[in-house]
N, CA, C and O of each residue as an XYZ file, in Angstrom:
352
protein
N      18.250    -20.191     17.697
C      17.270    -20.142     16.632
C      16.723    -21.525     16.296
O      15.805    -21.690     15.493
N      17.502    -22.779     17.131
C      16.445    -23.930     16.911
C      15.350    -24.290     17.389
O      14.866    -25.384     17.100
N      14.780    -23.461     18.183
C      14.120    -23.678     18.867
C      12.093    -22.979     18.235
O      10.967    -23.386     18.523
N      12.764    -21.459     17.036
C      11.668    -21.565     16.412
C      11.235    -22.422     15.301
O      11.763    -23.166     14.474
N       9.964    -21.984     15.644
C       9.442    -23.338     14.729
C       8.838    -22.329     13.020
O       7.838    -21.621     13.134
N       9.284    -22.379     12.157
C       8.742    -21.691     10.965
C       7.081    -22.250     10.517
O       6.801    -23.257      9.865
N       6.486    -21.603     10.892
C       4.659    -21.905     10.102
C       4.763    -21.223      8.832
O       5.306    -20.121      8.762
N       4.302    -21.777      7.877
C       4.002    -21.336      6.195
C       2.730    -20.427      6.767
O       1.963    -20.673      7.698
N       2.803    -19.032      5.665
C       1.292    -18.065      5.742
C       0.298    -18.518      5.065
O       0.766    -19.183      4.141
N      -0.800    -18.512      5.034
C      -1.739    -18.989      4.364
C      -1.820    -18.274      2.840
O      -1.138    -17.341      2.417
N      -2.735    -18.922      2.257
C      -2.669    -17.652      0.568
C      -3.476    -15.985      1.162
O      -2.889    -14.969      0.791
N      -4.394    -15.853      1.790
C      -5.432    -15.069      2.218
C      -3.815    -14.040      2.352
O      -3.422    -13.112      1.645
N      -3.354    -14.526      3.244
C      -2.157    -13.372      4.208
C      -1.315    -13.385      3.176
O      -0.790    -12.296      2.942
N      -0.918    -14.585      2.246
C       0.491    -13.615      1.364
C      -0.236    -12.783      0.577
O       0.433    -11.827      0.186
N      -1.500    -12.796      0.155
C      -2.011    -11.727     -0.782
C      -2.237    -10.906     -0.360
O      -2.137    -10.031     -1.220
N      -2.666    -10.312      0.965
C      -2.954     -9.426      2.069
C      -1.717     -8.121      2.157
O      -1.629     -6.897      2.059
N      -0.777     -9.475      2.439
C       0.961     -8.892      2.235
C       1.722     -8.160      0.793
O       2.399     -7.149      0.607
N       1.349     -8.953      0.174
C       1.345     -8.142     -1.353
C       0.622     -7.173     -1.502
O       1.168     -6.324     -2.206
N      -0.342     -6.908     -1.171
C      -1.291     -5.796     -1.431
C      -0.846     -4.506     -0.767
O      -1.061     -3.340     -1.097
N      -0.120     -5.055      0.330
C      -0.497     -3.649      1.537
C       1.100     -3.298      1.688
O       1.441     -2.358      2.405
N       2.190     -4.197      0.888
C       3.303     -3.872      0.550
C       3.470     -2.444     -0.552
O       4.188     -1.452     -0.425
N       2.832     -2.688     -1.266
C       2.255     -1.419     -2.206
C       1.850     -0.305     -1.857
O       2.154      0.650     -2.571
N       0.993     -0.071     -0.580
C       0.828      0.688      0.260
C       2.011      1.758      0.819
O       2.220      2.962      0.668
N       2.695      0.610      1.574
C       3.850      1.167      2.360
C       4.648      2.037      1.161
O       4.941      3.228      1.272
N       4.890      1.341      0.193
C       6.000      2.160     -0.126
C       5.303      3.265     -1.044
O       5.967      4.153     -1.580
N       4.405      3.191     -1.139
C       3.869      4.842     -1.269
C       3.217      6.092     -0.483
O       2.871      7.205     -0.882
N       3.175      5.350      1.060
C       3.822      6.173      2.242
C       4.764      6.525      2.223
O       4.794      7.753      2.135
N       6.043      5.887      2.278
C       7.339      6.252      2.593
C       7.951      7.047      1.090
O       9.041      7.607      1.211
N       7.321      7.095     -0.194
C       7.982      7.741     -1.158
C       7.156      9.267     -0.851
O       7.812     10.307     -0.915
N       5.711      9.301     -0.523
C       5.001     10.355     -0.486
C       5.757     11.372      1.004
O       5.692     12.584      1.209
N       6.555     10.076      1.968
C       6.930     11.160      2.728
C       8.761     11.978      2.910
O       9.300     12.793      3.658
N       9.095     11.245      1.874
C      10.460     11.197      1.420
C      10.264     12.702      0.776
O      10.962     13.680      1.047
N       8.947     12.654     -0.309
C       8.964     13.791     -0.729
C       8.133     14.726      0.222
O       8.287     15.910     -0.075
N       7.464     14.552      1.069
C       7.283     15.742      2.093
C       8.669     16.515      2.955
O       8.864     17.678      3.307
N       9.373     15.414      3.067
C      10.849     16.102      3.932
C      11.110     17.094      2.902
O      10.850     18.272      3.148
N      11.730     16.660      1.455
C      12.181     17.506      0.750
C      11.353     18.883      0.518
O      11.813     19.974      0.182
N      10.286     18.607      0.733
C       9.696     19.939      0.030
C       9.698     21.193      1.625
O       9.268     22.330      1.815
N      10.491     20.088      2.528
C      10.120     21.330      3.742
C      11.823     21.451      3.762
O      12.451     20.600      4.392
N      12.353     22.252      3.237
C      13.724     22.429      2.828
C      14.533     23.610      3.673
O      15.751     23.784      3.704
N      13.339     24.482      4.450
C      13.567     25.381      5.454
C      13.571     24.993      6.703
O      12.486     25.448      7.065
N      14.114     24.365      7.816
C      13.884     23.806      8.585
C      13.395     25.149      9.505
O      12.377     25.278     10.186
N      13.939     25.612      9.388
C      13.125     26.991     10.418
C      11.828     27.430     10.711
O      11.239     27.509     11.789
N      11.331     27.821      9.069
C       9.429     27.829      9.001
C       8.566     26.286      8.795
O       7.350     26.337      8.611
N       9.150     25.180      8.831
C       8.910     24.117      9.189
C       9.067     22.904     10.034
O       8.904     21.737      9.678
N       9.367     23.301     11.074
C       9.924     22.595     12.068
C       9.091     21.439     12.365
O       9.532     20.290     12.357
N       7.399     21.868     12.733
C       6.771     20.569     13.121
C       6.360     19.728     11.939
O       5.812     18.647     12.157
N       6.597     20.163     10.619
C       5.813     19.426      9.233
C       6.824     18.492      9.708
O       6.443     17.376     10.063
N       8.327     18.856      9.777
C       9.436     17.868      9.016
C       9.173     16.978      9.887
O       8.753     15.908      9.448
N       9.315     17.114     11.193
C       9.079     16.500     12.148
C       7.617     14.849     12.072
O       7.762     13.651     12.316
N       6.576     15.536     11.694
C       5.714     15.052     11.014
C       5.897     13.570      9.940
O       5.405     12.442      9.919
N       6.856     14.315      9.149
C       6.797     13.655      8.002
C       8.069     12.789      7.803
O       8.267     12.070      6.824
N       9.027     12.974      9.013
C       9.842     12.389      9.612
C       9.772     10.943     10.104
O      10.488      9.958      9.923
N       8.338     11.236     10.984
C       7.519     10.392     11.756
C       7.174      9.432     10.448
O       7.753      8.380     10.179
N       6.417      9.858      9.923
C       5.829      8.993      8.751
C       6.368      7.953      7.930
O       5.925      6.930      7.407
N       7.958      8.810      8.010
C       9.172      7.527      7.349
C       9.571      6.535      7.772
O       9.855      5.429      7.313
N       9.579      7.076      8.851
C      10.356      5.911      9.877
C       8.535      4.449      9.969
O       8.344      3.254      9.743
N       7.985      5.257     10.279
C       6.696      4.460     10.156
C       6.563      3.395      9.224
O       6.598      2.171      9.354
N       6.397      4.180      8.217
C       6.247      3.455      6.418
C       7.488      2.924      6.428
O       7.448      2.000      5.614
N       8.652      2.999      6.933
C       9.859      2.443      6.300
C      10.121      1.173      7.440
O      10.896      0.289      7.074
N       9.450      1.043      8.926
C       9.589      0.393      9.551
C       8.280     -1.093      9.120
O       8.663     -2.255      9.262
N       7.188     -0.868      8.746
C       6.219     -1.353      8.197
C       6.738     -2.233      6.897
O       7.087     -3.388      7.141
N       6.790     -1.909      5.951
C       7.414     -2.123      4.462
C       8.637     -2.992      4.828
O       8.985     -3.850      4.018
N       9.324     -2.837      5.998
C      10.682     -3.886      6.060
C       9.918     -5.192      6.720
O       9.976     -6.326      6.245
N       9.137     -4.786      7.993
C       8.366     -6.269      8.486
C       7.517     -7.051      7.342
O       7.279     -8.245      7.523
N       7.179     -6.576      6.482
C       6.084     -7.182      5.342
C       7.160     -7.662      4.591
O       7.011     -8.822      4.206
N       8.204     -7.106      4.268
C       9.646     -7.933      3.201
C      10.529     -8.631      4.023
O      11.584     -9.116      3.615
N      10.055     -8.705      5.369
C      10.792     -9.723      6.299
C      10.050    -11.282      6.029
O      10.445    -12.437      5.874
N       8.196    -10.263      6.096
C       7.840    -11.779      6.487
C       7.672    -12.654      5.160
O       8.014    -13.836      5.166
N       7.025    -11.917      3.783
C       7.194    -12.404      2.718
C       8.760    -13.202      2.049
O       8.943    -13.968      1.102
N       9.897    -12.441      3.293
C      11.042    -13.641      2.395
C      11.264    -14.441      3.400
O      12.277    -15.108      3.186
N      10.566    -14.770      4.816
C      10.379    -15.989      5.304
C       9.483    -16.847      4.911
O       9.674    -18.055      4.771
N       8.791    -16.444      4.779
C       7.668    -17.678      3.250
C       8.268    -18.134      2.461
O       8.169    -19.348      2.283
N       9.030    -17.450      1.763
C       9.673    -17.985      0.510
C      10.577    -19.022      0.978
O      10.524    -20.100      0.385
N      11.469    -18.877      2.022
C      12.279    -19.846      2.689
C      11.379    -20.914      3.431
O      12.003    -21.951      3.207
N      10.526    -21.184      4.013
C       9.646    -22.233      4.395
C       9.127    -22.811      3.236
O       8.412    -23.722      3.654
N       9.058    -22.796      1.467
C       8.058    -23.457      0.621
C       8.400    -25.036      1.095
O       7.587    -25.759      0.518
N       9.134    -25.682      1.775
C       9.359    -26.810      1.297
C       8.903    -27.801      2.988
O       9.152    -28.988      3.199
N       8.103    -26.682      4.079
C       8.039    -27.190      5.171
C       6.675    -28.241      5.169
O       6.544    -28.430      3.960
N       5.977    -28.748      5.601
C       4.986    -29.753      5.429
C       3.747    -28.712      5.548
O       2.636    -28.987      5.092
N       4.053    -27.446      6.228
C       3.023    -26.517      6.849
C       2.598    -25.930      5.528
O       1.416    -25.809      5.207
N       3.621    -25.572      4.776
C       3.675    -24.695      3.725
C       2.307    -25.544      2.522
O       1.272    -25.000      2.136
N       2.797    -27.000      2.176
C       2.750    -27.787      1.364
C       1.092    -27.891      1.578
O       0.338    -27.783      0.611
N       0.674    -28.078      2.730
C      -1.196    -28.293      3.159
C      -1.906    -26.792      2.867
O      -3.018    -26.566      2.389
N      -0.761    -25.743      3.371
C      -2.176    -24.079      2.716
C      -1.921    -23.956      1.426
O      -2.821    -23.376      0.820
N      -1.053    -24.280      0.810
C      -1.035    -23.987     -0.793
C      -1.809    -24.872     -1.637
O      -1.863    -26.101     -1.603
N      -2.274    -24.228     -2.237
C      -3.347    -24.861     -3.100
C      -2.421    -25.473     -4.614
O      -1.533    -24.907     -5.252
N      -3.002    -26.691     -4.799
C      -2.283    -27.666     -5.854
C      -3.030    -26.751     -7.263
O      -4.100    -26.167     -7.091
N      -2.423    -26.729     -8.421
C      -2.947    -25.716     -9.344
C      -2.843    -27.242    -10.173
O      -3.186    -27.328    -11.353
């Protein structure tokens, strides 16, 4: 792992990331509650299946965006970080 090099995100992308973090997890709650409501697996075989899909999706999505947002947070102090952030 010494060998990567950590780049700071720009503001454009952490706000991008915040935004569309919000997203995800109202995929993955909207499909949390689709599993449940198909509670017959018999007369629903391809919904669950479906909405199965969707979790793993939204839940695979939502972890890369809280991966990359808490590698930002761990780079604030790199020189990369220090030039896209804007001085307030």
């Amino acid at each position: 792992m010494a060998l990567v090099k950590r780049i700071a995100l720009g503001p454009r992308a952490l706000r991008q990331l915040r935004r569309v973090r919000s997203v995800y997890v109202a995929g993955v709650l909207l499909s949390v509650l689709g599993l449940l409501s198909y509670d017959n697996s018999t007369a629903g075989g391809r919904q669950t299946v479906i909405a199965g899909t969707f979790l793993a999706v939204f839940a695979g999505l939502l972890t890369l965006t809280a991966v990359q947002l808490w590698r930002h947070g761990r780079t604030k102090r790199c020189s990369t970080s220090k030039k896209l952030t804007r001085v307030v």
